[in-house]
C-alpha positions as CSV (number, residue, x, y, z in Angstrom):
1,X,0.0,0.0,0.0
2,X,1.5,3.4,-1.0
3,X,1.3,7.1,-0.3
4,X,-1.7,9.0,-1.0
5,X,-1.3,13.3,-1.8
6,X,-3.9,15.5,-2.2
7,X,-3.9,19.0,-3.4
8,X,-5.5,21.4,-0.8
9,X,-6.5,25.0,-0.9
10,X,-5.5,26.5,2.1
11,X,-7.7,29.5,3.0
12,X,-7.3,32.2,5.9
13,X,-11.1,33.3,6.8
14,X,-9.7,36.1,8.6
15,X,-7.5,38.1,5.7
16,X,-8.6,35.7,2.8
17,X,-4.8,34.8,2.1
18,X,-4.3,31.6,-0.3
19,X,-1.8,28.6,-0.2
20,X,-2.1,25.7,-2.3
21,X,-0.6,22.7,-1.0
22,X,0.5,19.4,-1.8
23,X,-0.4,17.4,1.5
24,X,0.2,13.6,2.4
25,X,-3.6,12.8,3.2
26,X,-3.6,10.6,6.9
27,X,-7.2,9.0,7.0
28,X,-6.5,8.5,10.9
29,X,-5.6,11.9,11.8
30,X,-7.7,13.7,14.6
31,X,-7.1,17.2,13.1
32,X,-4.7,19.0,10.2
33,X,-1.4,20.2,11.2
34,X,0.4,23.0,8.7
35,X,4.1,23.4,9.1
36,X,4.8,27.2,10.5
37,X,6.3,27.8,6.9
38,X,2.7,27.9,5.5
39,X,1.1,29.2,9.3
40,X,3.0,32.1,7.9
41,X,2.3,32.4,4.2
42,X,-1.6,32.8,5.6
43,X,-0.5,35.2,7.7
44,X,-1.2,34.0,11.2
45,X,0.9,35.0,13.9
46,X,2.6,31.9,14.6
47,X,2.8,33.6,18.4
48,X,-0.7,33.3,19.0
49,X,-0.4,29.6,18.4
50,X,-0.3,26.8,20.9
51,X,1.1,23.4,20.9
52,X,-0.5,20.3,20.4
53,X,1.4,16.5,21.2
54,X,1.0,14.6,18.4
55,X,1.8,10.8,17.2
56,X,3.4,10.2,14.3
57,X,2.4,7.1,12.0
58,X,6.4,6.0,11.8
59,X,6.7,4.0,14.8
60,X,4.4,5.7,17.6
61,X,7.1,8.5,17.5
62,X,5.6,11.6,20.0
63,X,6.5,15.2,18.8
64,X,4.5,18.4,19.0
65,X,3.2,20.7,16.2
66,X,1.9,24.1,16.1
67,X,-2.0,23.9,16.1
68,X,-4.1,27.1,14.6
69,X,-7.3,26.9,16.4
């Protein structure tokens, strides 16, 4: 079984900024996570963000990522 991509449009309801994407889709996931590259090209103030621990699908691996809401 491969890798599956999609190609999102990212859109800020705030300031109506744009990013298209090309995002590795994870059917199991609990909620999206954006790198704080593209937190950025929306323009959120990365900040005003707060953390979220997350598990990766290689191995159980813990880390944290910057969750926008």
């Amino acid at each position: 079984m491969g890798l599956t991509y999609a190609r999102l449009k990212l859109t800020n309801l705030f300031n109506r900024q744009i990013v298209e994407i090309n995002a590795l889709v994870d059917t199991g996931a609990t909620f999206m996570c954006v790198t704080e590259e593209i937190a950025l090209q929306l323009g959120f103030d990365i900040t005003e963000v707060g953390q979220q621990m997350v598990t990766f699908a290689d191995a159980g691996v813990l880390g944290s990522a910057r969750r926008l809401g």
